[in-house]
C-alpha positions in Angstrom: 130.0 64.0 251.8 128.9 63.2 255.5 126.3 65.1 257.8 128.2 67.5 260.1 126.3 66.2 262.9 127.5 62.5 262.6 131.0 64.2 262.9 132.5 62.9 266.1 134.4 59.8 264.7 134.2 60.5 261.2 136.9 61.2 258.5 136.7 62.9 255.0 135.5 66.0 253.1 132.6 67.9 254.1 130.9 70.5 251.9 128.1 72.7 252.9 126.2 74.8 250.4 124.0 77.8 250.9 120.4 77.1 250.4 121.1 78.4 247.2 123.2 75.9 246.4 126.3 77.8 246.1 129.0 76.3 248.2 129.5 77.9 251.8 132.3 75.9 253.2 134.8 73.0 252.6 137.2 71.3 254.2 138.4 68.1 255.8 137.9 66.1 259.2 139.8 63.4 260.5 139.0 61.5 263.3 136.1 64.2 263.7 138.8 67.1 263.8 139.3 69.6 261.2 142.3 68.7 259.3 143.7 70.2 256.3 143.2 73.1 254.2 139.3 74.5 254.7 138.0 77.1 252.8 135.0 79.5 253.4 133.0 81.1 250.5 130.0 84.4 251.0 126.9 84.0 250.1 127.2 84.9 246.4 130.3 82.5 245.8 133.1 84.9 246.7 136.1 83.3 248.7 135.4 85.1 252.6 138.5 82.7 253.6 141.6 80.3 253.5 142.7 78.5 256.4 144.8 75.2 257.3 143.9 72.9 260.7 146.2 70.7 262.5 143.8 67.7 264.7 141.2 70.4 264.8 143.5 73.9 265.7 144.3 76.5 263.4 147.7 75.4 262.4 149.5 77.4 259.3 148.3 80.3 257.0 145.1 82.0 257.4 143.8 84.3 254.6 140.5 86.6 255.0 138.9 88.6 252.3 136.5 91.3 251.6 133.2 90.7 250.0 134.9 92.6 247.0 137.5 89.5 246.7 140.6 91.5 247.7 142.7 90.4 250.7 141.6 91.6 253.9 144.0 90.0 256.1 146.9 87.4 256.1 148.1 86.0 259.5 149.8 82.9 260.4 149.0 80.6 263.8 150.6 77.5 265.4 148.2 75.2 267.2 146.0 77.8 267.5 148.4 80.6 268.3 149.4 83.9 265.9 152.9 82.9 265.5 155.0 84.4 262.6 153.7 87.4 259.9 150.9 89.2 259.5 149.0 92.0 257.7 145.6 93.7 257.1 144.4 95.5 254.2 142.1 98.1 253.4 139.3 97.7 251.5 141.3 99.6 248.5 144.1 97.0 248.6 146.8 99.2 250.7 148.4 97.9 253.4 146.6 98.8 256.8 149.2 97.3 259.1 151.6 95.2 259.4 154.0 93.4 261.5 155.6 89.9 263.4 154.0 87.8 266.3 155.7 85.1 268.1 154.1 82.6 270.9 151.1 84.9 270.9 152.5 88.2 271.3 154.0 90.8 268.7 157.7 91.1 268.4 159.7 93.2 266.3 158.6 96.3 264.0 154.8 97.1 263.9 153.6 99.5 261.1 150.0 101.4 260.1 149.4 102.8 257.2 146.3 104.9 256.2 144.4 104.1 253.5 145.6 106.9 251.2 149.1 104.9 252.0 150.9 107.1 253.8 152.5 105.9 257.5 150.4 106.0 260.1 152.1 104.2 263.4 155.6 102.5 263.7 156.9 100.8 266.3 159.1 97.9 267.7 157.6 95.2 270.4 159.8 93.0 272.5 157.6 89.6 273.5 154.8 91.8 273.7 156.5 95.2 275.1 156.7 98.0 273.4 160.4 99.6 273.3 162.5 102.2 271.8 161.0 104.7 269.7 157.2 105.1 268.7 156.0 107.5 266.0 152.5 108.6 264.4 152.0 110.7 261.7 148.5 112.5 260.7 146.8 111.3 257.0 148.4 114.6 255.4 151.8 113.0 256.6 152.4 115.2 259.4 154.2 114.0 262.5 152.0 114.2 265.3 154.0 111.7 268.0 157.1 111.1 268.5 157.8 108.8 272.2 159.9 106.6 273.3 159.2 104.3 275.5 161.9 103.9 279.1 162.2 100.2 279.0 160.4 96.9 278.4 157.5 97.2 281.0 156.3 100.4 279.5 156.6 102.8 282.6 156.2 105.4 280.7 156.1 107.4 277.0 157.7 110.4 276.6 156.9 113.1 273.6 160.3 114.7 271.6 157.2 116.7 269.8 156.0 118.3 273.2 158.8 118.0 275.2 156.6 116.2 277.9 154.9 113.3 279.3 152.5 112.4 277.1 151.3 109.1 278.8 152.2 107.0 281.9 151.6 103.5 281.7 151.3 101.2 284.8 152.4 97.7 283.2 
């Protein structure tokens, strides 16, 4: 164990403990970078997080948790940037969302879920661009949005439910 403030050229593992004395945070540095897996604990000893650093950027899997201990997120970054799966959770375990980012922006099928687990939000990005069809659905599982969005740039959303404009977005 080293003094985080002597940090700059320094290698090893650090651990910082709450004044308690319970442990706060650990992880390692090389050549004064985070590097490694690092993990963050609260203030009563409960794991708050999970990480993994690449010469001091997020690099890898990143869990979060509630206070409670269950998950409250799981996302994964490449030098610094979201870049593969990720979810959130509700506090009650269920699945809040879910969905894919690549390069920094979400690709592929996005989904919501309320916390009583039924669907909230679907939809597909492109690089970042919402396409095709979006829906939405009340908690009691009623469809309250149905769009589809014209093409890439999002020039505009149309509602099936209505039968008209429901938004127009200047991308």
């Amino acid at each position: 164990m080293f003094s985080p403030f002597a940090i700059r050229s320094r290698s090893g593992t650090i651990i910082r403990r709450y004044a308690s004395g319970i442990k706060q945070e650990e992880g390692r540095y090389l050549d004064g970078r985070r590097h490694g897996p690092w993990r963050r604990w609260y203030d009563d000893g409960i794991l708050e997080e999970e990480s993994h650093y690449h010469e001091g950027r997020l690099h890898g899997p990143v869990t979060t948790y509630y206070p409670t201990g269950r998950r409250r997120s799981e996302r994964h970054l490449h030098h610094a940037v979201l870049h593969g799966p990720f979810a959130r959770f509700h506090p009650n375990g269920r699945v809040a969302e879910d969905g894919e980012w690549i390069d920094g922006r979400p690709h592929r099928v996005f989904s919501q879920w309320w916390p009583n687990g039924r669907k909230r939000l679907e939809g597909v990005f492109h690089h970042g661009a919402p396409v095709g069809e979006w829906r939405a659905w009340a908690s009691d599982g009623r469809e309250v949005y149905r769009g589809r969005w014209r093409d890439a740039l999002g020039t505009s959303l149309r509602s099936e439910l209505k039968g008209a404009i429901a938004a127009r977005v200047a991308a």
